[in-house]
C-alpha positions in Angstrom: 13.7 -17.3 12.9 16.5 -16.1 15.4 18.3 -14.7 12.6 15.1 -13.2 11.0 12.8 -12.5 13.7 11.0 -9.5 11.9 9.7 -8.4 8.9 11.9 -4.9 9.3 15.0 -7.6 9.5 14.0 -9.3 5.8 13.3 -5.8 4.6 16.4 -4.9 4.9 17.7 -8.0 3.1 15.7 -8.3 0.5 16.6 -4.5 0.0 20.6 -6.4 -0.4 19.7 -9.2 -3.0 16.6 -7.2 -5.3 18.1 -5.5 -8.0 17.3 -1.5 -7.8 14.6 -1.9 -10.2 12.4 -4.3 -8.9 13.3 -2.8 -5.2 12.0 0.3 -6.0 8.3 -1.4 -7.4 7.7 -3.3 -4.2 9.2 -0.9 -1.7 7.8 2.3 -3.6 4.2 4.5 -2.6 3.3 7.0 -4.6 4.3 11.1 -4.5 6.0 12.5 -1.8 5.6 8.9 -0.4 3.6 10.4 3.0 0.6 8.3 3.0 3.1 4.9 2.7 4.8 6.8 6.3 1.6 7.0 7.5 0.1 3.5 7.2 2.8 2.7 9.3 2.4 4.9 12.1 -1.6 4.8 12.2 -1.0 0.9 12.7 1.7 2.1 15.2 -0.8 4.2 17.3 -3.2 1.5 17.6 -2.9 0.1 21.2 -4.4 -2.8 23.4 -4.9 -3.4 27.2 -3.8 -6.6 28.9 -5.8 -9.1 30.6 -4.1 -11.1 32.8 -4.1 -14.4 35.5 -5.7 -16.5 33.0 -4.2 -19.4 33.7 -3.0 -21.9 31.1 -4.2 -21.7 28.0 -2.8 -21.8 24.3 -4.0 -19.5 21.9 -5.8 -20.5 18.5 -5.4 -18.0 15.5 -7.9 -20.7 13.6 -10.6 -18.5 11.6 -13.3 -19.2 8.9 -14.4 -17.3 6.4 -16.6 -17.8 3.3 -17.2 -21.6 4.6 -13.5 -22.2 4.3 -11.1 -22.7 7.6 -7.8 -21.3 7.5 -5.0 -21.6 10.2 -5.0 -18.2 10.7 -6.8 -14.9 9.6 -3.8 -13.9 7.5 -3.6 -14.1 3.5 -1.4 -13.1 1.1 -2.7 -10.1 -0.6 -2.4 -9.5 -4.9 0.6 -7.7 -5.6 1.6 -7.6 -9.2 5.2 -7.6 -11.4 5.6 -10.8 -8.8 7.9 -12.3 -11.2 9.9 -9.2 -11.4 10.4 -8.6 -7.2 11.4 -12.4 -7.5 11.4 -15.0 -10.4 9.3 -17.7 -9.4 7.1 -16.0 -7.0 3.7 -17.3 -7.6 4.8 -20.4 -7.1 6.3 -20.1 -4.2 3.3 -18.1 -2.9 1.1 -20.6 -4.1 3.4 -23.7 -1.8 3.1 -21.3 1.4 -0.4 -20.8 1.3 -0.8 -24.9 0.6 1.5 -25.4 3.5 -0.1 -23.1 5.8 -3.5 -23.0 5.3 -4.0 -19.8 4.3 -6.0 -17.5 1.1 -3.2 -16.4 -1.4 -4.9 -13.8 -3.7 -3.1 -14.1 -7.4 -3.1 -10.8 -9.5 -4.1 -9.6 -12.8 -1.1 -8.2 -13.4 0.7 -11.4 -11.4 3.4 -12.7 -13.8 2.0 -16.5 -13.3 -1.4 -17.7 -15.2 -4.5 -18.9 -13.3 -4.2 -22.4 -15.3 -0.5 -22.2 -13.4 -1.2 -20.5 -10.0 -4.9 -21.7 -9.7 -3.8 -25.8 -9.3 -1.0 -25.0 -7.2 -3.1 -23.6 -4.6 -5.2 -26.2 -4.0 -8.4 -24.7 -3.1 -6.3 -22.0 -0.9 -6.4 -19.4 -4.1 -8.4 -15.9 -4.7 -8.3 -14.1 -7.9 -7.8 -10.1 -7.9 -9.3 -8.1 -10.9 -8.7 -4.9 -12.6 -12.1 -4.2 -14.4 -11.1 -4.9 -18.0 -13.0 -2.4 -19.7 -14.0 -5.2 -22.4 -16.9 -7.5 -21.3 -15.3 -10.2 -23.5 -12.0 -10.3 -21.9 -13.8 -9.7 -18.5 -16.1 -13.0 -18.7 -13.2 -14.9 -19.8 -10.9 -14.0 -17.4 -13.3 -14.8 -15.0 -14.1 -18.1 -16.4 -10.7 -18.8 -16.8 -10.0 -18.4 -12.6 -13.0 -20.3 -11.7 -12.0 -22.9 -14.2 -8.6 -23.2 -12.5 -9.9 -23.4 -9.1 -9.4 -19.5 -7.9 -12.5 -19.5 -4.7 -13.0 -16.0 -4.5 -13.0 -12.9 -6.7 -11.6 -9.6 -4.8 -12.2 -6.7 -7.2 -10.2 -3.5 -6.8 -11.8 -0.7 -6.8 -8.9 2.0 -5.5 -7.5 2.6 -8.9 -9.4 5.0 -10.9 -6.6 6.1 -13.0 -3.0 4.8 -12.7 -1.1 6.6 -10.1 2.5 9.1 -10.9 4.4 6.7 -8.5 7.4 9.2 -9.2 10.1 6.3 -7.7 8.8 4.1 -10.5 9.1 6.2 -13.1 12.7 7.0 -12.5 13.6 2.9 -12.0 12.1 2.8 -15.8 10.3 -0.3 -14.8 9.5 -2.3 -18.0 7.7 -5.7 -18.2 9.0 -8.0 -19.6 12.6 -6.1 -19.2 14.7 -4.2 -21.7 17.9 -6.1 -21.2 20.6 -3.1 -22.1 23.7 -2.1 -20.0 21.5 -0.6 -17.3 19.3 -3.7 -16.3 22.5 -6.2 -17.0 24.7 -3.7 -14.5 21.7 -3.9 -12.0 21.3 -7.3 -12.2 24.9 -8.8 -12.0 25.2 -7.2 -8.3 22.4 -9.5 -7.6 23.5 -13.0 -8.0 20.7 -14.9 -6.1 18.0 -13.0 -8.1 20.0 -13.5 -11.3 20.3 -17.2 -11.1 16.5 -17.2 -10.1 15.8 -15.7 -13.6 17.6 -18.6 -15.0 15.7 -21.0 -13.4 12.0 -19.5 -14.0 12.4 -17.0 -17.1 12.4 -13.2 -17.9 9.3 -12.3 -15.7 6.0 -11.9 -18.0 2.2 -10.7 -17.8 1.4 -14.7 -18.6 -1.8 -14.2 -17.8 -2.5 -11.1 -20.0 -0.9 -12.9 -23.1 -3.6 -14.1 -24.5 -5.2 -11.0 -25.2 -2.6 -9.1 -26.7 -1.7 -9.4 -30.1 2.3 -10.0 -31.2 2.2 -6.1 -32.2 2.2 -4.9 -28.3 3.4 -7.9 -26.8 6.7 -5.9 -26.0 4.6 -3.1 -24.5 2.2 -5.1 -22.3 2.6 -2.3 -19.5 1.1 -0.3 -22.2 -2.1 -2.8 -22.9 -2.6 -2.6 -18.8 -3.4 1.2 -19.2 -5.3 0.8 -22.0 -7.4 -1.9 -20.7 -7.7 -3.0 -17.2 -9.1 -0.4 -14.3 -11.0 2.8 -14.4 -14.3 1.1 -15.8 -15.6 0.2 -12.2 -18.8 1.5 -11.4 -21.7 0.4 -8.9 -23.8 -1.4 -12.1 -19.9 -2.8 -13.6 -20.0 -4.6 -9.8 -23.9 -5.7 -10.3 -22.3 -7.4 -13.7 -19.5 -9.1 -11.7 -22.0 -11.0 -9.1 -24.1 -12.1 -11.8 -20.9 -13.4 -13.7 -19.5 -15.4 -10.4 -20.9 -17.5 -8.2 -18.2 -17.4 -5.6 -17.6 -14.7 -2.6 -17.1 -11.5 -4.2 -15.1 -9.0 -2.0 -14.7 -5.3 -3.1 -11.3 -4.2 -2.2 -9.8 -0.5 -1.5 -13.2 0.8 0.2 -12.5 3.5 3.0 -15.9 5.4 2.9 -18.6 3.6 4.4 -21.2 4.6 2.3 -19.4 3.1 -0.3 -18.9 0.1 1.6 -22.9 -0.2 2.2 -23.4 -0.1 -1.7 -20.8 -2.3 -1.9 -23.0 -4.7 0.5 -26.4 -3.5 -1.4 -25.1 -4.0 -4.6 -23.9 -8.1 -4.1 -20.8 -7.8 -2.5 -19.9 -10.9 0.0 -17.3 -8.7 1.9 -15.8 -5.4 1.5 -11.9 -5.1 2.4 -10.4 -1.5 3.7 -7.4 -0.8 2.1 -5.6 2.4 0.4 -3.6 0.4 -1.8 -0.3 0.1 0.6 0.3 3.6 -0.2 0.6 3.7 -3.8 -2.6 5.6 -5.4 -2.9 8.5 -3.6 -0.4 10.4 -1.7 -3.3 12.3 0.2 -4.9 9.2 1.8 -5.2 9.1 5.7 -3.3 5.5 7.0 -5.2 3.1 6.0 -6.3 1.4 9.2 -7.9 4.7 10.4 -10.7 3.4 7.7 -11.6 0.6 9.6 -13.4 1.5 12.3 -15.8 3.4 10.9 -16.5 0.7 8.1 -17.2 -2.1 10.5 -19.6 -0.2 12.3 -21.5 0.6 9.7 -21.2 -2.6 7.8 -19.4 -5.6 10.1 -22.7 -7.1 11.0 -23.7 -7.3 7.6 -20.3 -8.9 6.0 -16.7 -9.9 6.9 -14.5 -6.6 6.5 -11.4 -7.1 5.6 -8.2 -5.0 5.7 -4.8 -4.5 4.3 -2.0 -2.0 4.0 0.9 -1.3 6.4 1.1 -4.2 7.8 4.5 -5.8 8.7 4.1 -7.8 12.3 1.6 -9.9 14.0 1.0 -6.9 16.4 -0.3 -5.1 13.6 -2.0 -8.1 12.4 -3.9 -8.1 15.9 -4.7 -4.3 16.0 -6.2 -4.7 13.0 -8.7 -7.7 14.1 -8.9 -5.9 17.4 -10.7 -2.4 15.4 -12.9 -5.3 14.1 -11.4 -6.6 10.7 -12.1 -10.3 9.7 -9.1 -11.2 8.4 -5.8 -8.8 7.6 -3.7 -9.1 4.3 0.1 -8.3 3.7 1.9 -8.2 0.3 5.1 -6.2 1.0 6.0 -8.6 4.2 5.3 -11.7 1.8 7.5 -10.6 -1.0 10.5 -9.0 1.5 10.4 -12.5 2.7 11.3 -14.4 -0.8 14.0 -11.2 -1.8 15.6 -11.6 1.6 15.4 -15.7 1.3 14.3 -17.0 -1.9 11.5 -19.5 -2.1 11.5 -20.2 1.7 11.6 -16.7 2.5 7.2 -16.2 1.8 6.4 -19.1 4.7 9.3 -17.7 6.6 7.2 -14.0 6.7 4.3 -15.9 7.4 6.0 -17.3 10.8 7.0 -14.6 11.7 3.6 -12.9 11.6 1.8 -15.9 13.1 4.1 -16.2 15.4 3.7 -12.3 16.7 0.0 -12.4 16.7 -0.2 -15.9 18.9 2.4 -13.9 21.5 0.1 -10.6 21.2 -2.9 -13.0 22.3 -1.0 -14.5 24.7 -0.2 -11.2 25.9 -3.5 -9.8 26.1 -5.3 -12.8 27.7 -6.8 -14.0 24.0 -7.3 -17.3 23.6 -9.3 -16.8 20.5 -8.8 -13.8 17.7 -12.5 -12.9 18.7 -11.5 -11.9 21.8 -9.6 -9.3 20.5 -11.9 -6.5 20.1 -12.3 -7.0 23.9 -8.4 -5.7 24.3 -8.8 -2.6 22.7 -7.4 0.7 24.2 -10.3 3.5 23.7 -8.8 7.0 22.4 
């Protein structure tokens, strides 16, 4: 931890040991790159007052949600190409959420299976959905998380069309790779993520592969666009709740009348989010969303949040503007480039850690209290 002690610090390297191409996915937004800049600094802006001569106490970050108790409202949110940002991710995803009691949300686009990631979780995995545009594929996929033990569905809605993610396009980000003198020269300056891809395997859509056909199994980027996202609609979501019986959470909401027909519409929770960044360079920082969503819906549902976050400060500004739980993908992910499988519970530390001393710091003994703490403005 004293070598580590932010996420900033295993940024930085991770940034050393990812080769270019997969750096430039995770750490990537989308056009000039502004709305990325300013989930950061609306998160930053966020402040909270200090209550103090409390006496002794120890704060408890323990929260429950959807019937389940986790040690602390902090999951690990779906971020795709996993394999790619670090060979073996899902798994070791799957071991930190096990070990620390907390929701790890697998991807569509994840490079590990449900049948894989769903067992290794042990009751502590969600499942993230692109609305396949075919109903076939859609109930199976869904059968095939519930099957495998995924609790909860989160379906995104915040990508309507792909995004021009102008960072990608020049890192000519392929999955699974081209191997040619460009990859190779990338990935030789990166020992520890070479020898990782040794161990696990060229990175793969495993859980796409068996619904594409040998014929585009080299261009299963391709297949994605085809098929996946830009179907959902307000009846679409009506289909989803009939076709799982688990909590349903709608994610990328940042109107609130969205977020009520979300609710009206089946919808167990709705969580804010503008997609880290990476969908539309216009979007306001995401945590500026929030507010506005809980009061209009927060007594109705759990709201949720992600995007921007990167310490347990921002963790608690987040629960403070009323947010039931916060989700971070970039902080999980710098943690295994900067440390390999340790590196994901290492990221978790660190933002547990933070949001404990943040309590402690604000006279919290319990995360409900933080709404309490908030600065007005």
């Amino acid at each position: 931890m004293d070598r580590f002690p932010s996420i900033t610090d295993l940024e930085a390297r991770a940034c050393r040991r990812i080769p270019r191409f997969a750096w430039e996915y995770l750490a990537s937004g989308t056009g000039a790159e502004h709305a990325l800049e300013r989930n950061l600094k609306a998160l930053s802006e966020v402040t909270l007052q200090s209550q103090l001569l409390k006496g002794v106490f120890e704060p408890t970050t323990a929260v429950d949600l959807f019937g389940v108790s986790y040690a602390a409202p902090i999951g690990i949110a779906p971020i795709g190409l996993t394999g790619l940002i670090w060979p073996g991710a899902d798994a070791a995803l799957a071991a930190t959420a096990v070990a620390n009691q907390i929701p790890y949300v697998l991807s569509t686009v994840a490079t590990a299976a449900p049948e894989t990631a769903g067992p290794a979780a042990r009751g502590m995995g969600w499942f993230q959905l692109y609305p396949p545009r075919d109903h076939d594929m859609r109930a199976d996929m869904l059968k095939r998380a519930a099957t495998a033990g995924l609790t909860t569905l989160v379906v995104t809605a915040d990508v309507p069309a792909p995004s021009r993610r102008e960072r990608q396009r020049k890192a000519q980000i392929r999955v699974p790779p081209v191997i040619g003198p460009r990859l190779v020269a990338q990935s030789i300056v990166r020992p520890a993520w070479s020898a990782s891809v040794l161990k696990h395997g060229m990175p793969r859509f495993r859980g796409l592969e068996k619904y594409v056909d040998l014929a585009t199994m080299r261009n299963t980027a391709g297949f994605v666009g085809a098929n996946l996202g830009g179907t959902l609609s307000f009846d679409y979501l009506s289909q989803l709740r009939a076709l799982w019986s688990g909590p349903l959470v709608v994610k990328g909401i940042v109107d609130p009348d969205d977020a009520q027909r979300c609710v009206d519409h089946g919808a167990d929770a709705v969580q804010v989010s503008n997609h880290g960044g990476r969908q539309m360079d216009g979007s306001a920082g995401a945590i500026t969303y929030l507010e506005p969503i809980v009061q209009r819906i927060g007594s109705q549902v759990p709201v949720l949040f992600d995007s921007g976050v990167r310490s347990g400060l921002d963790v608690a500004r987040a629960l403070a503007l009323g947010a039931s739980f916060v989700f971070c993908g970039r902080a999980f992910m710098f943690g295994l480039g900067a440390l390999g499988d340790d590196g994901a519970s290492h990221a978790y530390e660190v933002l547990v850690d933070g949001l404990r001393n943040v309590m402690s710091q604000t006279g919290c003994a319990t995360v409900s209290e933080l709404p309490g703490r908030l600065m007005a403005g």
